[in-house]
C-alpha positions as CSV (number, residue, x, y, z in Angstrom):
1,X,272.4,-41.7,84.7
2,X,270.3,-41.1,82.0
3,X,266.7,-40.2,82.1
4,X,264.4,-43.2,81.1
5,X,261.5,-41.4,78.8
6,X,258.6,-44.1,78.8
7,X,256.6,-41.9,81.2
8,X,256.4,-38.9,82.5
9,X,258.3,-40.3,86.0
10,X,261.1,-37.2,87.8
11,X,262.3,-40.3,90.4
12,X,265.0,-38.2,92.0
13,X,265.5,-35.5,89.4
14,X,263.9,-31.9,90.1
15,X,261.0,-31.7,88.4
16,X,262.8,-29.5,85.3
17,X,262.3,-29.1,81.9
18,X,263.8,-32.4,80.5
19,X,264.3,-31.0,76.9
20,X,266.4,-27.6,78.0
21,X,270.4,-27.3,77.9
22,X,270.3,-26.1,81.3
23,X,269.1,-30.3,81.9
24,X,270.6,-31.8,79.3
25,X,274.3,-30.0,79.5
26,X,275.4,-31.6,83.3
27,X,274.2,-35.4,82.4
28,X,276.3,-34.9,79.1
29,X,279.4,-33.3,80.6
30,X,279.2,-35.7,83.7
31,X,279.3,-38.5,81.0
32,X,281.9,-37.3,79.1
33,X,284.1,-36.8,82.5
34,X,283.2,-40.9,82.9
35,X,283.9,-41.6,79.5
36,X,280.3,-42.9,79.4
37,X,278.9,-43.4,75.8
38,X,275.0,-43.6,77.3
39,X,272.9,-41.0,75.8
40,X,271.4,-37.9,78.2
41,X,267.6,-39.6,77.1
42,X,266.6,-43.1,76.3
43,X,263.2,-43.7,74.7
44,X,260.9,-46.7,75.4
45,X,260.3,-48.5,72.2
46,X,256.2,-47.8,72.3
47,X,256.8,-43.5,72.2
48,X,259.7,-44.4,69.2
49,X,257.0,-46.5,67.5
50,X,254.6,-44.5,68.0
51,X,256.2,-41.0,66.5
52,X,257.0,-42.9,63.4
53,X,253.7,-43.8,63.0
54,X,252.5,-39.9,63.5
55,X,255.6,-38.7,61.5
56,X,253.9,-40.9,58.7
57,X,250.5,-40.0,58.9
58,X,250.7,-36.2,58.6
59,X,250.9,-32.7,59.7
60,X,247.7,-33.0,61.8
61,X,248.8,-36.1,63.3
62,X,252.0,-35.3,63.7
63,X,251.4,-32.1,65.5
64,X,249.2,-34.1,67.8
65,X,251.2,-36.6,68.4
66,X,254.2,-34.2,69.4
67,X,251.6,-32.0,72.2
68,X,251.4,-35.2,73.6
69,X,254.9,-36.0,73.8
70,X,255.9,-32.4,75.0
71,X,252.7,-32.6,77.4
72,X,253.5,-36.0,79.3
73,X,257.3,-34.2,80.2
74,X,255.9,-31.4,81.9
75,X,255.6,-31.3,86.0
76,X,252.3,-30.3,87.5
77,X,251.4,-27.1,89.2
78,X,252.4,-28.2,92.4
79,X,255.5,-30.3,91.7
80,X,256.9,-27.2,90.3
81,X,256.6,-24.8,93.0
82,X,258.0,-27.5,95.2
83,X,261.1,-27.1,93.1
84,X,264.1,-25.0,95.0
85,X,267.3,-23.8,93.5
86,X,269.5,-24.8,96.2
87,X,267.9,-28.6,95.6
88,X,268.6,-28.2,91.7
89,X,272.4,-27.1,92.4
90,X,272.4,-29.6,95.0
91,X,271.4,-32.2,91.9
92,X,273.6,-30.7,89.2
93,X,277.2,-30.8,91.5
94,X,276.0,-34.7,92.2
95,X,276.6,-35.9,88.7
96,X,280.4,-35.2,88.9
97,X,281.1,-36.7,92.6
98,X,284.0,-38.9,93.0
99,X,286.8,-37.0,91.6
100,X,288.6,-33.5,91.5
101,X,289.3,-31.5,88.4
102,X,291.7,-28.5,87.2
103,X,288.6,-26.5,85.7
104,X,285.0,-25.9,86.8
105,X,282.7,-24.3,84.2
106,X,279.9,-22.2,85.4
107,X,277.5,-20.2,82.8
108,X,275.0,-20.2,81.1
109,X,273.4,-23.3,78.9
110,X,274.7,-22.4,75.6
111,X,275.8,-26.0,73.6
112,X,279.3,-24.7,72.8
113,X,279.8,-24.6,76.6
114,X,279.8,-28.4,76.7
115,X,282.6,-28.7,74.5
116,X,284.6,-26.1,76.5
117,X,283.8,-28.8,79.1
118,X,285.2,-31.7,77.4
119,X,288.5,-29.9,75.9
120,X,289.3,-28.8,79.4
121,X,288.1,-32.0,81.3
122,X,285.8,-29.8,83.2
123,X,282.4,-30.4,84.7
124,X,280.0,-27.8,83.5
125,X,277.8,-25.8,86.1
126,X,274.2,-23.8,84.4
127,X,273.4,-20.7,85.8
128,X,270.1,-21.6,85.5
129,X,266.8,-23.8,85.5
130,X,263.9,-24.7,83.6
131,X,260.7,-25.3,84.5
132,X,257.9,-26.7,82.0
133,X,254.7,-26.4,83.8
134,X,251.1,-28.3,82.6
135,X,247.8,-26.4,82.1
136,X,244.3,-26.6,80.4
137,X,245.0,-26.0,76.7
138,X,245.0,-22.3,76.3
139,X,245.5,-20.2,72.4
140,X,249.4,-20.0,72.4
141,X,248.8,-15.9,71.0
142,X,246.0,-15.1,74.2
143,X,249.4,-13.2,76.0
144,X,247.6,-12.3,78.7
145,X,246.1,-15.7,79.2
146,X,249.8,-17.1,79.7
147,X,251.2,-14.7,81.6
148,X,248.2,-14.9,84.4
149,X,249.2,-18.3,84.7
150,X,252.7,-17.8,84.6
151,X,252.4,-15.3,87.7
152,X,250.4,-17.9,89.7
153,X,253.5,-20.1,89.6
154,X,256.1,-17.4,89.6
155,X,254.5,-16.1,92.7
156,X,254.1,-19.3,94.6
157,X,258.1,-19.8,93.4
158,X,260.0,-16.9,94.6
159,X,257.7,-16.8,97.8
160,X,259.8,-19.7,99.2
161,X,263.2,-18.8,97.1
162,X,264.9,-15.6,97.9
163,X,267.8,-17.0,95.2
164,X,266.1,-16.6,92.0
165,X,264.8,-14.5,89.1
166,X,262.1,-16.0,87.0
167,X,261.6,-15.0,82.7
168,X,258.1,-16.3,81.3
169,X,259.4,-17.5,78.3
170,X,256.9,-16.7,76.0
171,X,257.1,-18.0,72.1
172,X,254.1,-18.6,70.2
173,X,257.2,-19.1,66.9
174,X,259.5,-21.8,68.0
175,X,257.5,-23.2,70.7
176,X,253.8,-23.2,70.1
177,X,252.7,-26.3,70.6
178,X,254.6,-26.1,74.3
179,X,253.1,-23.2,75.4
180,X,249.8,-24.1,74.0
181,X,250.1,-26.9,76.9
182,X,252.2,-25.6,79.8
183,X,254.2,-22.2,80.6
184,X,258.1,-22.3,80.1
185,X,259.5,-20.6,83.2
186,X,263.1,-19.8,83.2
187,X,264.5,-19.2,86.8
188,X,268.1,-17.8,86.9
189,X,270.2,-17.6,90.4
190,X,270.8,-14.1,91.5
191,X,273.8,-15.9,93.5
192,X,276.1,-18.4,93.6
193,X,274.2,-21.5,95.2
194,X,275.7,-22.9,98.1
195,X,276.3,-26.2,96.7
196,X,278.5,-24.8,93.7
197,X,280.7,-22.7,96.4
198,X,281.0,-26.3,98.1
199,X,281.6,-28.4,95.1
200,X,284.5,-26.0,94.3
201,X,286.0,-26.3,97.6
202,X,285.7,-29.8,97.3
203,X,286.6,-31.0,94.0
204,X,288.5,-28.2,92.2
205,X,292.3,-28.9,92.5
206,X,294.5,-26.5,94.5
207,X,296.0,-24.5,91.7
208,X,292.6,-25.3,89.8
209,X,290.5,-22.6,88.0
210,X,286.9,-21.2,88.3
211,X,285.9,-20.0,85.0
212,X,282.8,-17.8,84.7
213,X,281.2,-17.4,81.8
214,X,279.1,-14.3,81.0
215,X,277.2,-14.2,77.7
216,X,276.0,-10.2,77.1
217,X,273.4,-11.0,74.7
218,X,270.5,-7.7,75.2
219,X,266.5,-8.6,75.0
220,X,263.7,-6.7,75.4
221,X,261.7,-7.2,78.4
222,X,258.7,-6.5,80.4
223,X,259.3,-6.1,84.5
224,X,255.7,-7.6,85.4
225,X,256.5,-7.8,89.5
226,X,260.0,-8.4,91.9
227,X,262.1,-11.1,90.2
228,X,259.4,-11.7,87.3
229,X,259.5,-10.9,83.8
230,X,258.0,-11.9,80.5
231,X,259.8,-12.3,77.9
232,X,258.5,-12.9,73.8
233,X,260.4,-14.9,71.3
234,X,263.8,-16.3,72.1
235,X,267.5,-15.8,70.0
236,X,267.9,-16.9,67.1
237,X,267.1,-15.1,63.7
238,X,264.1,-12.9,64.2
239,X,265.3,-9.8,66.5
240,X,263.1,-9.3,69.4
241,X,261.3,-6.0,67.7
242,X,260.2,-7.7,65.0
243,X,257.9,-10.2,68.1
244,X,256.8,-6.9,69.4
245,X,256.0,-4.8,66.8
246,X,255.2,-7.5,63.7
247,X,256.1,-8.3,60.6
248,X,254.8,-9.6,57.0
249,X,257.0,-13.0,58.2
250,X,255.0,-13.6,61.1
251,X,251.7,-12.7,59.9
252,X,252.2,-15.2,57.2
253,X,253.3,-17.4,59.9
254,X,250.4,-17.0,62.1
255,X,248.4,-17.4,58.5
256,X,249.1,-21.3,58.8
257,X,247.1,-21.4,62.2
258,X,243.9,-19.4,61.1
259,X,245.8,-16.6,63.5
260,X,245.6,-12.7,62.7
261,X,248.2,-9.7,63.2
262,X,251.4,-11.5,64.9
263,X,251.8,-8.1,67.8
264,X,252.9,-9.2,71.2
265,X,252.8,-6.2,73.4
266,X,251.7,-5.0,76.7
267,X,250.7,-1.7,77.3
268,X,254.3,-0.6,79.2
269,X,257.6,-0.1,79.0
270,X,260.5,-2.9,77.8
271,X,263.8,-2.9,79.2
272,X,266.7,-4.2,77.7
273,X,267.9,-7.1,80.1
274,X,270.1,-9.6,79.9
275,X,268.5,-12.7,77.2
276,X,266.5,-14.9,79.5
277,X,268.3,-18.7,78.6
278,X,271.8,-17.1,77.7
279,X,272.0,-13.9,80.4
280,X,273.5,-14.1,83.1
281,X,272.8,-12.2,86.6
282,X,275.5,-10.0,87.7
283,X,275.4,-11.8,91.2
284,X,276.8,-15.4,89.7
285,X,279.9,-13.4,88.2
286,X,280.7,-12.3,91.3
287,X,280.0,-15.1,93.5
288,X,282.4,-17.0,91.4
289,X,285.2,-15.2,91.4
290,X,284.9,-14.4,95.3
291,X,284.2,-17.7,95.7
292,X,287.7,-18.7,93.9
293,X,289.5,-15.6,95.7
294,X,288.3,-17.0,98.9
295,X,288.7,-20.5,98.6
296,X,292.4,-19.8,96.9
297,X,292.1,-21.1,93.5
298,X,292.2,-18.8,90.4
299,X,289.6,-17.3,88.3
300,X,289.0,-16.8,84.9
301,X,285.9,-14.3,83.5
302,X,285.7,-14.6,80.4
303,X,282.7,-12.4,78.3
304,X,281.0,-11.8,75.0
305,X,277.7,-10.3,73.6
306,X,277.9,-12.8,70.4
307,X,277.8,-16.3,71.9
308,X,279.1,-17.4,68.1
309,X,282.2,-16.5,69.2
310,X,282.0,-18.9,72.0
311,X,282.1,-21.3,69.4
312,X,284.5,-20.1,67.7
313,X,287.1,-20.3,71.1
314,X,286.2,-24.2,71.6
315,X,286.8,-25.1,67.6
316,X,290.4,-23.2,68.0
317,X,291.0,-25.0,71.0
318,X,289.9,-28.3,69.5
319,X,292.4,-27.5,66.5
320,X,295.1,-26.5,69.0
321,X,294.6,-29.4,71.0
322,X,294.6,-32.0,67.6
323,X,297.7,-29.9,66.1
324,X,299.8,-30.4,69.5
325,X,299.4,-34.5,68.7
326,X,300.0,-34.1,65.0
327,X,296.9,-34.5,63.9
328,X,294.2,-32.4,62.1
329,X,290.1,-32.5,62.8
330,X,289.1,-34.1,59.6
331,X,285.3,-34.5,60.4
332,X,283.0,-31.4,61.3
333,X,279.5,-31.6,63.3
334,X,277.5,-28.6,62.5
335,X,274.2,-28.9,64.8
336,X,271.8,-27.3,66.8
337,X,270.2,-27.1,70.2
338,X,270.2,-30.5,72.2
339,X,272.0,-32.3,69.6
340,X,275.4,-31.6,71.4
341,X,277.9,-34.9,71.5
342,X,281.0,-34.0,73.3
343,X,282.2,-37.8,74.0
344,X,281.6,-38.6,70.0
345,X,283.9,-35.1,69.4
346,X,286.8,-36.0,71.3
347,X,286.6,-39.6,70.9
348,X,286.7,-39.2,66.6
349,X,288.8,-35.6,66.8
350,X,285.3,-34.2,65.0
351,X,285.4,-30.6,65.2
352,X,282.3,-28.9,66.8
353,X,280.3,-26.7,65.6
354,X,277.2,-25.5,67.2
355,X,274.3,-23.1,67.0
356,X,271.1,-22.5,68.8
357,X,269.2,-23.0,65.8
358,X,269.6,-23.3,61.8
359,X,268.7,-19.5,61.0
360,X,270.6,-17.1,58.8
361,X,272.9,-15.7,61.4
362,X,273.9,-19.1,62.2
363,X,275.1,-20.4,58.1
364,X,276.3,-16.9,58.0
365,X,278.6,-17.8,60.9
366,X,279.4,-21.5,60.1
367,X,280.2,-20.5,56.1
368,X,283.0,-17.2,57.4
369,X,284.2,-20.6,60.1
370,X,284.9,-23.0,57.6
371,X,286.6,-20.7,55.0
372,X,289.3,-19.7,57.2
373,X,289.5,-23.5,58.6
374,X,293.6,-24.4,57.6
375,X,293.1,-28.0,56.9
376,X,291.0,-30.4,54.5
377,X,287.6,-31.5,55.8
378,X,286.9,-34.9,54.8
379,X,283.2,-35.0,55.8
380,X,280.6,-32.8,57.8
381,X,277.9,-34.2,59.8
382,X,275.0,-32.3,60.1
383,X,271.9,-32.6,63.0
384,X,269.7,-29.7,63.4
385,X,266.5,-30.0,65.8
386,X,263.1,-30.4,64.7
387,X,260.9,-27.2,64.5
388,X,257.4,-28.8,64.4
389,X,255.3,-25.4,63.9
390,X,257.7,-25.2,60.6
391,X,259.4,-21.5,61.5
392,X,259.8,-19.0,59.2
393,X,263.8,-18.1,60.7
394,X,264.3,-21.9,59.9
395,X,266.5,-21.8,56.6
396,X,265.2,-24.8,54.0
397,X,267.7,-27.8,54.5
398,X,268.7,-27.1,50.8
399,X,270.5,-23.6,51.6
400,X,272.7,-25.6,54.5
401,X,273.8,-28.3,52.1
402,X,274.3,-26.4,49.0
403,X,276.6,-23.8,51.2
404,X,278.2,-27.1,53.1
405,X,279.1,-29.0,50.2
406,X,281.6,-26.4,48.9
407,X,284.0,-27.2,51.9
408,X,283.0,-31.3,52.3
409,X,280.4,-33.9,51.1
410,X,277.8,-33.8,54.3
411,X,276.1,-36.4,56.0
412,X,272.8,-36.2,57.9
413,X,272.5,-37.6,61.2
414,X,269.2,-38.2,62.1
415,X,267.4,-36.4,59.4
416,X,265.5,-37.3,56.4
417,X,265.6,-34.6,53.7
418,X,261.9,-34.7,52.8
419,X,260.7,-34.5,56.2
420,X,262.9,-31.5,57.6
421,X,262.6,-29.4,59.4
422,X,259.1,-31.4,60.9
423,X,260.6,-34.3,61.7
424,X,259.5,-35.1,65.2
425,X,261.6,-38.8,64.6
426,X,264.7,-36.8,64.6
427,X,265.2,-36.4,68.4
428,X,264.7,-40.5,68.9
429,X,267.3,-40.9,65.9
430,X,270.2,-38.0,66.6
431,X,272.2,-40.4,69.5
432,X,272.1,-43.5,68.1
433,X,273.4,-42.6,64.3
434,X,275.8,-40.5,65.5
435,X,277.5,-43.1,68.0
436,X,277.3,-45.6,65.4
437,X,279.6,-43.4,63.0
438,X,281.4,-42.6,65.9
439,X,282.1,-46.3,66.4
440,X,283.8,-46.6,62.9
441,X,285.8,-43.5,63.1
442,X,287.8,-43.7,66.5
443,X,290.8,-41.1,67.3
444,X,290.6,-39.9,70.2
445,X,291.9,-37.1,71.2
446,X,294.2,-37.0,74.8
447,X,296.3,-33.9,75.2
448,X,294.0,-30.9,77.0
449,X,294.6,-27.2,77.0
450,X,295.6,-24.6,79.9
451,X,293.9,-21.9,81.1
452,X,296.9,-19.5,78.9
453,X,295.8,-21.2,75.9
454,X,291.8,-20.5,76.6
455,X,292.9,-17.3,77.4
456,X,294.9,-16.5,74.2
457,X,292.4,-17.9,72.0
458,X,289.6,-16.1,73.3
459,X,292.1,-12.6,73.1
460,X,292.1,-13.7,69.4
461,X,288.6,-14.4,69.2
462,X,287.4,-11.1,70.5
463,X,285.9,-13.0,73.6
464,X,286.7,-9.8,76.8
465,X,288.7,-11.9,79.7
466,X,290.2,-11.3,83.4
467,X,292.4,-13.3,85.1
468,X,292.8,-13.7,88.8
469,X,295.7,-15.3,89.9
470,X,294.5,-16.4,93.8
471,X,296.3,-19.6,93.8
């Protein structure tokens, strides 16, 4: 069911972060599995008029407008450390109740994963949470300030949870005006939750397969207590130094806000640990292939420190799978973040394409994609989220069309030109335009792929893999 945003109202979902993947991936995939065409979020008509009305009237406004909006979706204090990990798994395995499947995802919330999901017609399993937590307006660059508050809650957390590891995310770039208003706490299970162990005993197929995703993607972090860390800035295309140590970018940046030197460090060591949203702790890896060994159905681990080529394994697969019914993807999506659309994909035979945000690394990925692509692309539809503080990784809409247009003529979904990349509008708008292309461009696609095909096109990909053949 989809989450009704009129207020700020949890009903009988944990009281998550309702704008993260890890949230967003399981209501998607479990309505893709359903052949559901009802969108993850629905907006009530008075916060949809009332963000045009701020988009209109400015950047004050609008920036306003949005730390209310971000504000009125976080949990309180103490609805947050009333939040478990075995209730969240518990939560996440009840969206795909009611039938079995050959496949069962489990990794981390990265948006390519999702269409994994759909091409194997496979429920997708996060590896972790997200919690967006309230407090009294504080400077998003006091550092210290946040973190105190972040270890109130992080404290009160693992205190009553003996199954998780919690990263402050800390970024004062991409998500000022949300930590000016709340902490962003990511907690990741050190092992298999119970309820994914019974989920696969229940609903995996005999001969089915477990397949564990691992994402290797390093960045630097402070150790602040047991099971607590603080991480600054998030991937994307400013390495994690350059948060640490500064640079002319982020001075200029932090210019914008009437903000000095942009230098987030503690007086200690960093260690190089797994990436707080896109890690993985070594535990879930091998939870799930004991879990498969034990329960008798097979296992596939498959690994990568560049989750682009993640993306590059479900296009293949979506070519494979189009090529195998004589057809050819003729449409392209190229988006970012929450803008994922499985159902619309395999329903039009669009080919996905997704990154966690529009930087350099990303065009430099989807431009070496698309000029290896075999066939002719008729059109490419293009989504990116919002980035309200206007980020200085975020590459001018210009740079993404002029390098797009070489291989199709591209169509903005949900985006007006002018506005980008503030447009707050965009994340009402995304769902709606794109089902209503969907609507006049209907192939859907039927045949699905075995685990030998995932496992030859991630061998070609340069995506690491083991197989283990328990069945």
């Amino acid at each position: 069911m989809a989450k009704i945003i009129k207020k700020r109202s949890f009903g009988g979902t944990p009281a998550v972060d309702f704008l993260d993947l890890s949230y967003l991936m399981p209501l998607v995939s479990a309505a893709t599995l359903k052949d559901s065409g009802e969108p993850p979020l629905i907006f009530g008509s008075p916060l949809r008029i009332g963000a045009s009305a701020a988009q209109a009237a400015g950047r004050l406004t609008r920036g306003v407008a949005y730390e209310m909006f971000v504000r009125s979706l976080m949990s309180t204090f103490h609805e947050a450390i009333d939040v478990r990990s075995a209730n969240v798994a518990k939560w996440i395995t009840s969206q795909y109740e009611g039938r079995d499947y050959p496949y069962v995802i489990i990794g981390p919330p990265i948006g390519s994963l999702i269409y994994l999901a759909a091409v194997l017609d496979a429920p997708f399993l996060p590896v972790n949470y997200s919690l967006a937590v309230k407090h009294r307006q504080l400077n998003p660059d006091s550092m210290k300030d946040h973190i105190g508050y972040a270890e109130k809650i992080a404290s009160s957390l693992l205190k009553k949870d003996d199954n998780i590891e919690i990263i402050h995310e800390y970024n004062p770039i991409h998500q000022r005006f949300r930590i000016k208003n709340g902490s962003l706490l990511r907690c990741r299970f050190k092992s298999l939750p119970v309820a994914y162990e019974k989920f696969i005993k229940t609903n995996l197929r005999p001969k089915g397969t477990v397949i564990a995703v691992e994402a290797r993607v390093p960045w630097r972090q402070y150790k602040l207590s047991k099971d607590f860390y603080h991480q600054v800035g998030q991937l994307g295309g400013i390495p994690c130094e350059e948060y640490l140590f500064g640079s002319s970018r982020l001075n200029m940046f932090l210019g914008r806000f009437m903000q000095t030197e942009a230098v987030y460090k503690l007086g200690q060591d960093t260690d190089v640990l797994p990436e707080a949203k896109f890690g993985v702790s070594p535990g879930i890896r091998i939870g799930a292939i004991a879990a498969a060994d034990n329960l008798g159905r097979n296992a596939l681990h498959l690994y990568t420190s560049d989750i682009y080529l993640l993306n590059h394994l479900v296009s293949q697969l979506f070519l494979r799978c189009a090529r195998r019914e004589g057809l050819r993807p003729q449409f392209c999506y190229v988006h970012s973040g929450n803008f994922i659309a499985p159902s619309v994909s395999i329903k039009s035979l669009m080919m996905p394409i997704w990154v966690p945000s529009p930087c350099y690394p990303a065009l430099d990925f989807v431009n070496n994609y698309l000029s290896k692509y075999p066939f002719h692309v008729d059109e490419i539809l293009l989504s990116f989220e919002p980035s309200i503080e206007e980020a200085p990784d975020f590459l001018q809409l210009r740079r993404w069309r002029e390098s797009l247009e070489r291989v199709a003529p591209v169509k903005l979904i949900g985006m007006n030109p002018v506005q980008y990349p503030y447009q707050m509008t965009s994340i009402f708008n995304n769902w709606p335009q794109l089902n209503s292309w969907a609507k006049k461009h209907r192939q859907p696609l039927t045949i699905r792929v075995s685990s030998d095909i995932v496992i030859e096109e991630a061998e070609k990909c340069g995506i690491g893999f083991q197989f283990y053949d328990n069945a």
